[in-house]
C-alpha positions, 0 to 999 in steps of 0.5 A: 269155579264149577263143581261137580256134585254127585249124590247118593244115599248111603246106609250108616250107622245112627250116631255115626258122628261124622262131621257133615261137610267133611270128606270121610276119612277112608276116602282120603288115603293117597295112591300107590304103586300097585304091588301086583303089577310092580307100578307098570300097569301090566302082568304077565299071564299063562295062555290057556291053548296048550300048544301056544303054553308049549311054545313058552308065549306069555301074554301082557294083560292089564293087572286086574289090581289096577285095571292097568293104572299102575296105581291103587287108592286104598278105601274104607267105606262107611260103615253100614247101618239102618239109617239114612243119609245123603252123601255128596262130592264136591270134586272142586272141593276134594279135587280128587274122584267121585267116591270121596264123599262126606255127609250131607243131611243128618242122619235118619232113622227112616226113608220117609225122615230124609225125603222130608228133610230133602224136601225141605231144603231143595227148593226153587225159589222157596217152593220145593223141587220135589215132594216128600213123596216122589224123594222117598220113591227116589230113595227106594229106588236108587235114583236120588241122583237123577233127581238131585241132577234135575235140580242142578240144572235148574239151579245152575248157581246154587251153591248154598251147601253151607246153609244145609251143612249148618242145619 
């Protein structure tokens, strides 16, 4: 089965103590009827020209709630902290949208600590896909998933996520 994975590096808090591999848990609340919209994905709203509001014409726009699904999915988020560590999804494993994602790697007190360990453990036949380094710049500059999506499609049959997750 085909997974779509996206990566990113969230914040947390050192001894968060979230199992890694497992989705966290304000990620995994159902969906329900929008209270705003009742459901139908649209609301009535006032027009502003003074002459269309005399006349009683009311416009439909989709609810700025649901953006119009008639549906919310509740979410709480990681909390933040001073550490480091490497989220991802698994849509095949969640089947559900990308922002419910576990943790990776471990925690890290610094940048530089997580480029190491993703050096380490990103590699093409043993040598690595890129250097602590050029992790770190990714980290800093918010671009992890570019690199991480070089290194998918270079390793279209990785899928040795479960080595990492018992490290």
């Amino acid at each position: 089965m085909s997974s779509n994975k996206n990566v990113i590096v969230k914040r947390v808090p050192i001894g968060l103590e979230w199992n890694r591999g497992e989705v966290w848990f304000g990620y995994r609340f159902s969906e329900h009827h929008c209270e705003c919209c009742m459901g139908i994905g649209s609301v009535n709203w006032e027009l502003k020209n003074p002459t269309e509001r005399q006349r009683g014409v009311k416009s439909r726009r989709d609810c700025p709630i649901c953006q119009g699904k008639g549906k919310v999915q509740p979410v709480i988020d990681v909390p933040k902290g001073n550490g480091y560590q490497l989220w991802v999804t698994d849509n095949y494993k969640t089947g559900v949208d990308e922002k419910h994602y576990y943790p990776l790697s471990p925690e890290f007190e610094t940048a530089f600590d997580l480029a190491e360990w993703m050096a380490k453990n990103f590699t093409i036949n043993d040598d690595p896909l890129a250097s602590e380094q050029a992790w770190y710049d990714a980290i800093q500059d918010n671009t992890v998933d570019l690199v991480y999506g070089l290194y998918m499609a270079t390793n279209e049959h990785f899928n040795d996520f479960d080595r990492l997750l018992k490290q």
